[in-house]
C-alpha positions as CSV (number, residue, x, y, z in Angstrom):
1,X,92.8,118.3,86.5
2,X,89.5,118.1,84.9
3,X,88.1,114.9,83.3
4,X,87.1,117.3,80.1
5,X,91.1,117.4,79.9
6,X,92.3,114.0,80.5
7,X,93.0,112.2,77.1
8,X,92.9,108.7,75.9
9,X,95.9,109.6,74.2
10,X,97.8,110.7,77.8
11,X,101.2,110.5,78.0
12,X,101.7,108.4,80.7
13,X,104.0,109.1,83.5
14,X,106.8,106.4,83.7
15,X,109.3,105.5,86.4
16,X,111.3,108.5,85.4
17,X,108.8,111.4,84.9
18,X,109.4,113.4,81.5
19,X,106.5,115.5,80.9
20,X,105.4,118.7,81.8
21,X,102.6,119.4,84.1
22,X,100.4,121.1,82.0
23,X,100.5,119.8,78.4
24,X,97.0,118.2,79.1
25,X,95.8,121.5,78.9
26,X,97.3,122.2,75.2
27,X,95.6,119.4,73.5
28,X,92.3,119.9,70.9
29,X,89.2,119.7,72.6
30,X,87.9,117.3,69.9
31,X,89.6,114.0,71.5
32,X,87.7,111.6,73.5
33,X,87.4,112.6,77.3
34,X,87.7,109.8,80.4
35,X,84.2,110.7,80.8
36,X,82.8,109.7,77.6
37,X,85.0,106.3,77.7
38,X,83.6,105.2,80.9
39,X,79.7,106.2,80.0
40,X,80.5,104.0,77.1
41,X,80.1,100.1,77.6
42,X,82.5,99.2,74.2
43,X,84.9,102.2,74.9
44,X,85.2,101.0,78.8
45,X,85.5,97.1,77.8
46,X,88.3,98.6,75.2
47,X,89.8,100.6,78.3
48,X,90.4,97.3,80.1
49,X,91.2,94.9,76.8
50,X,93.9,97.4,76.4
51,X,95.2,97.2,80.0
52,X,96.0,93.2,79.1
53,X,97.8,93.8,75.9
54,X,101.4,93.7,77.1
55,X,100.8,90.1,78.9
56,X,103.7,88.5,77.0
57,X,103.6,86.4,73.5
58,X,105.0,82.8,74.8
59,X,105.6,82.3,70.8
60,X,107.2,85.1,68.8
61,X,107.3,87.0,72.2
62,X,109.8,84.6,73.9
63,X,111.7,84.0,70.8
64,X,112.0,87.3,68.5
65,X,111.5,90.0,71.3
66,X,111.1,89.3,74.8
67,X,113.8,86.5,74.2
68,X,113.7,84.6,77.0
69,X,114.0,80.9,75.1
70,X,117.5,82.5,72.8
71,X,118.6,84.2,76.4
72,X,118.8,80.7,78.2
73,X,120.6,77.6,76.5
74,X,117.9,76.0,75.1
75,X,117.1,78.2,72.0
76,X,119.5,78.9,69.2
77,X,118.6,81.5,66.4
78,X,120.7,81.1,63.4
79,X,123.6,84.0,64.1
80,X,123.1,85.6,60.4
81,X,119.8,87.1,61.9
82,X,121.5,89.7,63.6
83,X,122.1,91.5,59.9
84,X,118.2,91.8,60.3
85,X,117.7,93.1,63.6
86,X,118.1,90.0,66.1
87,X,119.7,92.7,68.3
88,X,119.4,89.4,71.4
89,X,121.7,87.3,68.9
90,X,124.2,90.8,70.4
91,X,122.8,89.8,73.8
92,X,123.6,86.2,73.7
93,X,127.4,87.6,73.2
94,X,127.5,89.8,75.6
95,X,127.4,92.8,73.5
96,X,125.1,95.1,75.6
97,X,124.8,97.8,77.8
98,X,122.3,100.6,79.7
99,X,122.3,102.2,76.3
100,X,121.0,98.9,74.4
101,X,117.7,98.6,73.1
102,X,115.5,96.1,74.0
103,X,111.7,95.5,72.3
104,X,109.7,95.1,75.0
105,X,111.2,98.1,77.3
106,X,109.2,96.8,80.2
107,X,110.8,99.7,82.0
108,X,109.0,102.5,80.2
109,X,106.0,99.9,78.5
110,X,104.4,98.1,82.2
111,X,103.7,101.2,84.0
112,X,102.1,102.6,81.0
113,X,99.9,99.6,81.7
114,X,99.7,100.1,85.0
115,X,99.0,103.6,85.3
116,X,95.8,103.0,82.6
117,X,94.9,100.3,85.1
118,X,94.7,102.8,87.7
119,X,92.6,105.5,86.0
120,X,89.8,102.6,85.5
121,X,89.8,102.0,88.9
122,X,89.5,105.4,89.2
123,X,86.5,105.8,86.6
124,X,84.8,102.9,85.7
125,X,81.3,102.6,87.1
126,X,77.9,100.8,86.7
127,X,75.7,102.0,83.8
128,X,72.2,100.8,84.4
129,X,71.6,102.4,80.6
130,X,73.9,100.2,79.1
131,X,73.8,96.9,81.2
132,X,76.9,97.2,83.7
133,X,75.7,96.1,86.7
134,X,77.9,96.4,90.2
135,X,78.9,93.7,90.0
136,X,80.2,93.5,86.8
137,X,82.6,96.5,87.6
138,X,83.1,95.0,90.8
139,X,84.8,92.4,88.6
140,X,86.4,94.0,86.0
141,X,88.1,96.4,88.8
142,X,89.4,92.8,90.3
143,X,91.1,92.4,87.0
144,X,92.8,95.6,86.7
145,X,94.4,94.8,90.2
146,X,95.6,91.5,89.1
147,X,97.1,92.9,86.1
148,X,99.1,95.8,87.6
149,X,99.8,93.3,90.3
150,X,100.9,91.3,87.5
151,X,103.2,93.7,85.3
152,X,104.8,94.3,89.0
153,X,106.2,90.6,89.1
154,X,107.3,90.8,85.4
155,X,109.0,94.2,86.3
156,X,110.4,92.3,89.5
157,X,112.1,89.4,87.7
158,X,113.5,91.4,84.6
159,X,115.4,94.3,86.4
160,X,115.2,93.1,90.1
161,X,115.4,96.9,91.4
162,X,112.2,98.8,90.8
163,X,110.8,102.4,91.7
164,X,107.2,101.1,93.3
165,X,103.9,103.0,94.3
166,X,100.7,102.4,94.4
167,X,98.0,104.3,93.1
168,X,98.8,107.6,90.4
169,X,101.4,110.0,90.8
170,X,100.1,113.3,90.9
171,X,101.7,115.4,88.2
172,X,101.3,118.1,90.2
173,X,104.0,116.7,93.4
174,X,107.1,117.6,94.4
175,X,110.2,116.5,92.5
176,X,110.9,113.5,95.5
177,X,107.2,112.3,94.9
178,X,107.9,112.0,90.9
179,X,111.6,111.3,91.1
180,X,111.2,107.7,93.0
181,X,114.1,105.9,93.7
182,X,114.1,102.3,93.7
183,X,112.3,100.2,96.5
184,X,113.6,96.8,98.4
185,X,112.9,94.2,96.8
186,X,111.3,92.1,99.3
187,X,108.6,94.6,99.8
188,X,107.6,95.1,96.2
189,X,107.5,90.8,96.7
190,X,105.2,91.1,99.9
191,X,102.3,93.4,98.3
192,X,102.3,91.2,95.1
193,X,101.6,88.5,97.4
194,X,99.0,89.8,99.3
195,X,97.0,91.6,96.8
196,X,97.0,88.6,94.2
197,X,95.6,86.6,97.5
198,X,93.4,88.8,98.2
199,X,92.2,88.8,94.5
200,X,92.3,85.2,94.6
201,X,89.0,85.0,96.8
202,X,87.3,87.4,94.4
203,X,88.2,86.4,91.1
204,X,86.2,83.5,89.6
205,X,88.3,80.2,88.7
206,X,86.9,80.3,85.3
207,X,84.0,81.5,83.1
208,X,81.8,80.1,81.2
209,X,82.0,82.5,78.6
210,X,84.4,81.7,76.2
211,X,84.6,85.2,75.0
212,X,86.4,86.0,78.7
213,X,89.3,83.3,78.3
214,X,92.3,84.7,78.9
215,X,90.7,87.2,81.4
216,X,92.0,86.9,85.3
217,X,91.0,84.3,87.3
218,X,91.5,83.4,90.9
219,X,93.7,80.4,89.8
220,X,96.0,82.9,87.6
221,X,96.3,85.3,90.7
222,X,97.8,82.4,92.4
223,X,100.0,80.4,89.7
224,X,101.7,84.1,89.6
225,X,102.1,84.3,93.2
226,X,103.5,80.6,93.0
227,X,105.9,81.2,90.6
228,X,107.0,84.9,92.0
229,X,107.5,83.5,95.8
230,X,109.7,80.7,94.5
231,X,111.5,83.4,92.5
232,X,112.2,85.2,95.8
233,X,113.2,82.3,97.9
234,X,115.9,81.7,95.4
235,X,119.9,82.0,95.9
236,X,119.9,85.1,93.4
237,X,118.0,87.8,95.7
238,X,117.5,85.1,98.9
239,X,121.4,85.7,101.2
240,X,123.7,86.6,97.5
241,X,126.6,88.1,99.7
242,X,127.4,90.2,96.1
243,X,124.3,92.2,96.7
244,X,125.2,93.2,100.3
245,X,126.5,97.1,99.4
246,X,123.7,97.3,96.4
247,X,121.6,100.1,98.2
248,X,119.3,102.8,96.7
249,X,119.0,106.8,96.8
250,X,118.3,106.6,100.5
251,X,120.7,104.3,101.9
252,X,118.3,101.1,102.0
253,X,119.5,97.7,100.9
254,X,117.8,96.5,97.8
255,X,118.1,93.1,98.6
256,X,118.6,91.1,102.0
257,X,122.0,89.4,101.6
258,X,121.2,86.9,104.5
259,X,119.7,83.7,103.6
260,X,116.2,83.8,105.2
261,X,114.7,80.2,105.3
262,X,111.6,80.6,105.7
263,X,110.7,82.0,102.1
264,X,111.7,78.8,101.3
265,X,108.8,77.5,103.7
266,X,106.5,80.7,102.2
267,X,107.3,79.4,98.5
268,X,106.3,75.8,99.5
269,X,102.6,76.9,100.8
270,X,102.1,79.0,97.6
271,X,102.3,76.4,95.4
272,X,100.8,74.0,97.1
273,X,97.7,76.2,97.7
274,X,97.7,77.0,93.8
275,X,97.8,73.0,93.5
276,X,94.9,72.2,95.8
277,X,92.8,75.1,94.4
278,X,93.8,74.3,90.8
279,X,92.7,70.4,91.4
280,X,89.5,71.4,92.7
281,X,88.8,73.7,90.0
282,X,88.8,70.8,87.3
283,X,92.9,71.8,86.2
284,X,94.6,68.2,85.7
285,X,97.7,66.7,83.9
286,X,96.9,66.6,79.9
287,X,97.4,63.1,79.2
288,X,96.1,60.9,76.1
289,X,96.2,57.1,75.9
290,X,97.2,54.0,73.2
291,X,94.3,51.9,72.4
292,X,95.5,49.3,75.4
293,X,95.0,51.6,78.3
294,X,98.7,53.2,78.4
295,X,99.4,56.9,78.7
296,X,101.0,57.9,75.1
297,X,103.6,60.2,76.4
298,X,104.3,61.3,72.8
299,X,101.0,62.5,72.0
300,X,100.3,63.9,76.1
301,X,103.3,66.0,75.8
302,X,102.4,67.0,72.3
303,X,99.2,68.3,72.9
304,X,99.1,69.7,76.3
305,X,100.5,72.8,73.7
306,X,98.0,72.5,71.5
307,X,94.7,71.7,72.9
308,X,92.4,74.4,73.8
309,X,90.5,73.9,77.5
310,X,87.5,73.3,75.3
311,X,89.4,70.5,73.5
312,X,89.7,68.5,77.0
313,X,93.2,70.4,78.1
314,X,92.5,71.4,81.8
315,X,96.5,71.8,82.2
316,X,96.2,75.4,81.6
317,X,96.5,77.7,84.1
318,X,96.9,80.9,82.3
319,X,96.9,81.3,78.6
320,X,97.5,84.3,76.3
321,X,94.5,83.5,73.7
322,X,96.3,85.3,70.8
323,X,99.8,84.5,70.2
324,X,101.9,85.1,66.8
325,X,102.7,80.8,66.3
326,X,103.2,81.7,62.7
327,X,105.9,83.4,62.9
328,X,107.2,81.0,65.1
329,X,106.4,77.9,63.2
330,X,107.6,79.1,60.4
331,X,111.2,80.2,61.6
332,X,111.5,76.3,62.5
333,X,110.1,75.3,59.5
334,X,113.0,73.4,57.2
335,X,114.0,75.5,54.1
336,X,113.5,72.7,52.2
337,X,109.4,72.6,53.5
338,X,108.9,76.1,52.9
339,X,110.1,77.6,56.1
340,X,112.9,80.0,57.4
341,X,114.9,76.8,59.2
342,X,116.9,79.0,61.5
343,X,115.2,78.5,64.7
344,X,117.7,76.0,66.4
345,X,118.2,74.7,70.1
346,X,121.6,73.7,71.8
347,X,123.3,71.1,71.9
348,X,123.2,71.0,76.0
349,X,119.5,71.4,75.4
350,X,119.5,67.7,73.0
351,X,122.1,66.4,76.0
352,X,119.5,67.3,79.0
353,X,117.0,64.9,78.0
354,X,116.8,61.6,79.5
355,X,117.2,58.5,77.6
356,X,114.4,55.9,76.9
357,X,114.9,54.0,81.0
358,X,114.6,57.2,82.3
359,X,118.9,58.1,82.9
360,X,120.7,60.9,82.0
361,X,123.0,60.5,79.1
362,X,126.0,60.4,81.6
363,X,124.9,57.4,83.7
364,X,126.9,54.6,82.7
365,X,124.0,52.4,83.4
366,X,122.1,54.5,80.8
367,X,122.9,52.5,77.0
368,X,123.6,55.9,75.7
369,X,125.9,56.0,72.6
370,X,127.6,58.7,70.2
371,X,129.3,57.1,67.5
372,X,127.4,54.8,64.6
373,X,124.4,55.0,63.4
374,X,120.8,52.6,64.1
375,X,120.7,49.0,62.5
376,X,116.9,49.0,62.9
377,X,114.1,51.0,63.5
378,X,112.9,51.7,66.9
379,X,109.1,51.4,67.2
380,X,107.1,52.2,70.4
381,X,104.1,53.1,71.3
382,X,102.6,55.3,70.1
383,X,100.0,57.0,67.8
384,X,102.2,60.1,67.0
385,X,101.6,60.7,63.5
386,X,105.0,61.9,62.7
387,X,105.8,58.8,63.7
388,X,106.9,56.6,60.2
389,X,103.8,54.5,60.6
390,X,103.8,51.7,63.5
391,X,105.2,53.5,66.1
392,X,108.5,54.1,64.1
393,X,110.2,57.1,65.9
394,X,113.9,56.2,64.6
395,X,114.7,55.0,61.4
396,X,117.2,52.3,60.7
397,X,120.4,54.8,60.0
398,X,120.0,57.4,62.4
399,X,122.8,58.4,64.6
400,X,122.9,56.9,67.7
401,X,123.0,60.4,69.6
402,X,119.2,60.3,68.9
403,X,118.2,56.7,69.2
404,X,116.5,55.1,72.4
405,X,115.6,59.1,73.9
406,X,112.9,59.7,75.9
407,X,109.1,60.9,73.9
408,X,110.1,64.7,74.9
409,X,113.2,64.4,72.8
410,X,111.2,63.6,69.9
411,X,108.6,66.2,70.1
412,X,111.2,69.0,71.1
413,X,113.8,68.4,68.8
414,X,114.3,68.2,65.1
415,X,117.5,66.5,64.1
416,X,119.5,65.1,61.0
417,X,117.5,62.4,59.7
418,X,114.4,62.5,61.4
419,X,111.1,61.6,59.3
420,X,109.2,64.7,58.9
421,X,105.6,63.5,57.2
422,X,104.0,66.6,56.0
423,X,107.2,66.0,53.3
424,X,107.4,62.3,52.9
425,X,111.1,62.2,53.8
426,X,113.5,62.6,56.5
427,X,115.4,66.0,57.2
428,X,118.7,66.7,55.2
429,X,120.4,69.5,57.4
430,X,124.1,68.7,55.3
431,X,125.1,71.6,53.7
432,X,123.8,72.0,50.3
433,X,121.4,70.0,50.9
434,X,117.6,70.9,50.5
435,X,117.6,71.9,54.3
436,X,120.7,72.9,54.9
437,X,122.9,75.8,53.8
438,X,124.9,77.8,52.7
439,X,122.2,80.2,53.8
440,X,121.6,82.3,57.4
441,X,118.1,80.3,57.3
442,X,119.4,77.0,57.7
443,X,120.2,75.6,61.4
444,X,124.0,76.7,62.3
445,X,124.5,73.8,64.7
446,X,122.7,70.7,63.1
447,X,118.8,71.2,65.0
448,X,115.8,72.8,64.8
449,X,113.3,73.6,67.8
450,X,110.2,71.0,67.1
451,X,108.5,72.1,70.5
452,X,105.0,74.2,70.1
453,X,105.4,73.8,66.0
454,X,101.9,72.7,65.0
455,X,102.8,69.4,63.0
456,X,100.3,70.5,60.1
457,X,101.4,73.7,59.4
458,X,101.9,74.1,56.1
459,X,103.7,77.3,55.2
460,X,103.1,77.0,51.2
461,X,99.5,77.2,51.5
462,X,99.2,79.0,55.2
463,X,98.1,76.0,56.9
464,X,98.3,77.2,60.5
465,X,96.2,75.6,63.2
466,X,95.2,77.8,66.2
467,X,96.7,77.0,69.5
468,X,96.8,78.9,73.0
469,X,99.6,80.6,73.9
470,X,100.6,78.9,77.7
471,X,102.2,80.9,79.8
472,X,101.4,79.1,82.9
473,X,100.6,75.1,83.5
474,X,99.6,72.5,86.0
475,X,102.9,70.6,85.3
476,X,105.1,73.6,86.0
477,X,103.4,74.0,89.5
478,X,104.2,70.3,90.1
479,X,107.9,71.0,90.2
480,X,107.6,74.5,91.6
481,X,106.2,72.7,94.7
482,X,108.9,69.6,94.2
483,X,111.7,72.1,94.5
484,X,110.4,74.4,97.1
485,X,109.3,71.5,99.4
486,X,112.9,70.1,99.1
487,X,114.2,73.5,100.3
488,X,111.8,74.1,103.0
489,X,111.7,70.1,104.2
490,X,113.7,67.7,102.3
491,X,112.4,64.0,102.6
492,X,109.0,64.7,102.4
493,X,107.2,62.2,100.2
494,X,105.2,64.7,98.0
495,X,108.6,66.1,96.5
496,X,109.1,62.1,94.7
497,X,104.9,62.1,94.2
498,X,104.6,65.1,92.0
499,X,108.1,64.6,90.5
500,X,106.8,61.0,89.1
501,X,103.8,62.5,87.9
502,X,105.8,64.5,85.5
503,X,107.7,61.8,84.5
504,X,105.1,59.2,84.2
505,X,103.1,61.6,81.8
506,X,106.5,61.6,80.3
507,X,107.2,58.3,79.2
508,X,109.6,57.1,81.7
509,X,110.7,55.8,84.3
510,X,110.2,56.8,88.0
511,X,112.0,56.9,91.3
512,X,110.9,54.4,93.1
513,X,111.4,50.9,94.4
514,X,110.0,48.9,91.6
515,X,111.1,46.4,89.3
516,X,111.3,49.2,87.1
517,X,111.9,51.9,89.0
518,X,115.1,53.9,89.6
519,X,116.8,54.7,92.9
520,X,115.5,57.6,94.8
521,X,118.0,60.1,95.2
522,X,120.4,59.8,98.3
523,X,120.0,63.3,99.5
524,X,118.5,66.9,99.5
525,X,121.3,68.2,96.8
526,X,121.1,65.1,94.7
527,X,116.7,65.3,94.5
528,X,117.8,69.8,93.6
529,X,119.5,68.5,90.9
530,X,116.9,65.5,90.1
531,X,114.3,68.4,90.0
532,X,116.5,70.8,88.1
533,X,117.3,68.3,85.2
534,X,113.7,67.5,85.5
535,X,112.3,71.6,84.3
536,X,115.1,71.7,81.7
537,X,113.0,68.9,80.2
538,X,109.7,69.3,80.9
539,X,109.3,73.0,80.3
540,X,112.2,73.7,77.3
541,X,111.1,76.5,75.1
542,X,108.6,77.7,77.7
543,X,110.2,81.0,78.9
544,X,110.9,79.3,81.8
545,X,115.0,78.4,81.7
546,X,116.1,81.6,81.6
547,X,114.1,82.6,84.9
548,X,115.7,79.6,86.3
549,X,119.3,80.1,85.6
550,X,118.9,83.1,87.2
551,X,117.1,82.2,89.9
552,X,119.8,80.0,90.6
553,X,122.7,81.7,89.7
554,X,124.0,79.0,87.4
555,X,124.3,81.6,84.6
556,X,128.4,81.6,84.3
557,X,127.9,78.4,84.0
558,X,125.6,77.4,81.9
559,X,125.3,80.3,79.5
560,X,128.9,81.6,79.0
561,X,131.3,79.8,76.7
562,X,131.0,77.7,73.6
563,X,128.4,76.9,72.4
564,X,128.3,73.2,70.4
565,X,125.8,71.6,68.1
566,X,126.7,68.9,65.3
567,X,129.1,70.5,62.1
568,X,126.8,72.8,60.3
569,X,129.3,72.9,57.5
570,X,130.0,69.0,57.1
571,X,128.0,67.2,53.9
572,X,128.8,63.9,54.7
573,X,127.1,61.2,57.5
574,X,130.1,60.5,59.3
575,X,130.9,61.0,62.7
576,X,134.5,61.0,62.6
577,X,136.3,64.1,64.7
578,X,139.0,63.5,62.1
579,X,137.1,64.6,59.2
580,X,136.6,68.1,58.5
581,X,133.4,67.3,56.2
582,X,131.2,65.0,59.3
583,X,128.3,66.5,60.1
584,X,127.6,63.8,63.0
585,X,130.4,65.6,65.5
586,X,130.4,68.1,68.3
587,X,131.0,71.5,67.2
588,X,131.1,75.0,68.8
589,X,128.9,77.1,66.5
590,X,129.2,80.2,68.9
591,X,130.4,81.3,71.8
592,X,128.2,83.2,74.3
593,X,129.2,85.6,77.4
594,X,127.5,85.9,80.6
595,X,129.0,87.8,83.4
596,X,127.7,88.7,86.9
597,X,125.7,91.9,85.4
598,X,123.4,89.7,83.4
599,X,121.4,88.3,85.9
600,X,119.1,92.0,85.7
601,X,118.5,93.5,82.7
602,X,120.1,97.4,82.8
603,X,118.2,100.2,84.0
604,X,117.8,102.0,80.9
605,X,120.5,104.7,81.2
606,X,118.2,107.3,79.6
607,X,115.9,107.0,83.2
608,X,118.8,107.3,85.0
609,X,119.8,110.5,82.8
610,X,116.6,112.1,83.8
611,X,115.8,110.8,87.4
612,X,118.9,111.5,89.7
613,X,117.2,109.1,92.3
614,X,117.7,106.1,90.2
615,X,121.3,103.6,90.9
616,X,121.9,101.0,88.2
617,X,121.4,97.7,88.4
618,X,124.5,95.8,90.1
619,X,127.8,95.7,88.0
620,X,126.6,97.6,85.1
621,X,128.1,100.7,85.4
């Protein structure tokens, strides 16, 4: 076709071609031509801004759309949502199938991206007239690979089963070139890795242009590798016996149903390799300290989500740099502070966090209780200005359920009765109270997500500080390595070293043999679980647990079923089971299905209408 012809407005071809051949040649004249984009600087710069635009929001993105946070159990969006289009409240239920829609359609949305990432390979070239060196579009071309690298991992760990090529289709092929069935898994996985390597020794580590941050680095192409290898080594597509018929159009296996070690081994070098060249790039733990020298895990964990690279926060590995927090914040927001106060997490979510020694709630050795309420405040610390002045991070009165937690606790949850200072009071989630309901914005099970809300947002006067949008960090490679090390060689000593990193930074204790340290787990299953309670912590409300329940396939049993939180409907501070008006009691709020099918999205059954060559995705039809 001629570039005269090709149109910035194109109709990209997706997985299941639906256009004609020819209807470039039936468009006006008067449209902007490939040619005069790439002879433009601002045009060509605009080519390649728009090739990053579907890189997902980890704020609204994760929460309203993409929905990876509601999805897993550590989100919980008020239910009365779904009258206004929550259509992942239906999701959380069970109540979808192929026919479904879903926001983001990664299916038909990525290879748009993609194939625009292709046609600037294809076209983009130096301009001595208007300043684009060689090397300059030596660079940007570096990015477009990483990105449809990239989009071919998100692709990967949504549906599982992808069509795959490389390079354009011609619109001009044969039905079996268009009509791509999908390819093995493990081989879409193996060019991923390779080409973001390869990109990993071209790509800078950073810039020193703050106008490029957010564009592709070597350390991104690696912290997605990282996390995509793990992905792969992982019981869902690494031996699942349930896979073994799931073949495609021409009688290949999708996935290899027998457990293969050594991606275990593969996983381990990835992340390690994004560690080392992460350290030696300047990336570190975000840490800040109390006026004696101590690490003040409250304000570390805080900030590490708010602090810009510029600001001193070298955790970040990749960042989106424009996120919509607003909408975020102000779904958590209280009603009674001006906000939406919908945007709750689960009660297994407030259970997963350790207490104040470092034990889970269920170690008998751990002080926890769940009846009563404080005598005393608890002071620590701490400079965390939500804090009640002095360190005060529990008031006397508060129920014991939240008393003596770990700092995450605190900074990731919002309870009944916690002090919230931009108000001058504590929260009052009873119903008909000033935060509570009867309303579809007030939080159904007794919580509200505090985790990435900016504590001086304001929504009555549209106070909103900026903050980066993470979407990959130093302390999530820490325990990417932790758990593929104790796959690949249980024992080793870096699995406990970069465990207790995350935990010191944290506030509590570590494994160890200290006068303050607790015992090391006994063996390899009881360090997977160590390291698996460990993520549910450290990267809640990340977009991170629902990969991992997957991953794992753990879904049945940590997503389907009831659902508690504390009784929405109760108005008085009692925690008596007896009494139908305590708010301070376990309560199911909802009840949520997850069946084998759920671990892939659906192949969206109008592709498979179109393209015969297409199977969907296991136990879906």
């Amino acid at each position: 076709m001629k570039k005269s012809k090709i149109l910035i407005s194109i109709i990209f071809i997706t997985f299941a071609l639906t256009s004609c051949t020819k209807y470039l040649d039936k468009m006006p004249d008067d449209q902007l031509t490939l040619e005069m984009v790439f002879n433009d600087k601002t045009r060509t710069e605009d080519w390649l801004a728009g090739i990053y635009s579907n890189i997902p929001d980890p704020y609204w993105g994760y929460t309203r759309s993409i929905g990876w946070d509601p999805l897993s159990d550590d989100m919980a969006p008020s239910t009365g949502w779904e009258q206004f289009g929550w259509t992942l409240l239906a999701k959380q239920t069970g109540n979808w199938n192929p026919t479904s829609d879903w926001d983001p359609n990664y299916w038909s949305e990525l290879p748009k991206r993609i194939r625009s990432a292709y046609i600037f390979l294809e076209h983009v070239k130096p301009n001595a007239a208007q300043l684009v060196t060689e090397d300059e579009v030596n660079l940007m071309k570096a990015e477009a690979r990483f990105m449809i690298a990239y989009y071919y991992s998100l692709l990967l760990e949504t549906y599982g089963a992808i069509p795959f090529q490389l390079g354009m289709a011609d619109p001009n092929g044969s039905e079996e070139e268009l009509m791509l069935g999908q390819t093995p898994f493990d081989n879409i996985v193996k060019w991923i890795d390779q080409e973001l390597l390869d990109l990993s020794a071209v790509l800078p580590a950073s810039y020193t242009n703050t106008q490029k941050y957010g564009r592709a680095t070597s350390i991104m192409c690696l912290a997605v590798r990282a996390r995509l290898l793990l992905f792969a080594a992982s019981p869902l597509v690494n031996g699942n016996s349930a896979y073994k018929s799931f073949v495609n159009n021409k009688g290949e296996a999708i996935y290899n149903a027998t457990f293969d070690a050594n991606k275990w081994g593969i996983a381990t070098q990835a992340s390690k390799l994004l560690i080392d060249r992460a350290e030696a790039s300047g990336h570190k733990l975000y840490y800040e300290y109390n006026s004696d020298g101590s690490i003040d895990p409250f304000m570390s964990y805080l900030n590490m989500m708010f602090r810009r690279p510029q600001d001193g926060n070298k955790e970040i590995l990749f960042a989106r740099p424009n996120s919509d927090f607003g909408e975020y914040d102000r779904h958590a927001q209280p009603r009674g502070t001006g906000g939406n106060g919908g945007l709750g997490i689960t009660q297994s979510l407030v259970d997963a966090f350790y207490m104040e020694n470092g034990r889970t709630i269920n170690d008998p050795l751990s002080g926890y209780r769940e009846k009563g309420f404080s005598s005393a405040n608890e002071i620590r610390n701490t400079q965390w200005a939500e804090s009640k002045g002095g360190g005060i991070v529990t008031l006397q009165g508060t129920f014991n359920m939240y008393t003596h937690r770990e700092p995450r606790f605190y900074i990731s949850v919002l309870y009944n009765g916690a002090w919230f200072r931009r108000e001058n009071r504590t929260t009052e989630f009873y119903l008909g109270s000033w935060d509570g309901g009867p309303t579809h914005d007030a939080p159904q099970n007794g919580y509200l997500v505090r985790k990435k809300v900016h504590p001086d947002y304001d929504p009555r006067n549209g106070t909103n500080p900026y903050r980066p949008g993470i979407l990959y960090r130093l302390g999530e490679a820490y325990l990417n390595y932790a758990e593929a090390l104790n796959e690949s060689n249980p024992g080793h000593a870096d699995i406990l070293k970069y465990l207790n990193l995350i935990r010191e930074r944290g506030g509590i204790p570590q494994y160890g043999t200290g006068p303050s340290a607790l015992p090391v787990p006994s063996s390899q299953e009881q360090v997977r679980q160590a390291i698996r309670q460990e993520r549910r912590v450290e990267l809640n409300n990340e977009g991170i647990r629902y990969r991992d329940i997957r991953r794992w396939k753990i879904g049945e049993q940590t997503i389907n079923g009831n659902f508690y939180g504390m009784n929405f409907s109760g108005t008085e501070k009692d925690d008596n089971d007896a009494n139908p008006k305590a708010f301070f009691k376990r309560s199911v709020y909802q009840k949520r299905l997850f069946s084998e099918k759920n671990y892939w999205f659906p192949v969206p059954q109008s592709e498979i209408d179109k393209n015969k060559n297409l199977v969907q995705n296991p136990f879906w039809d």
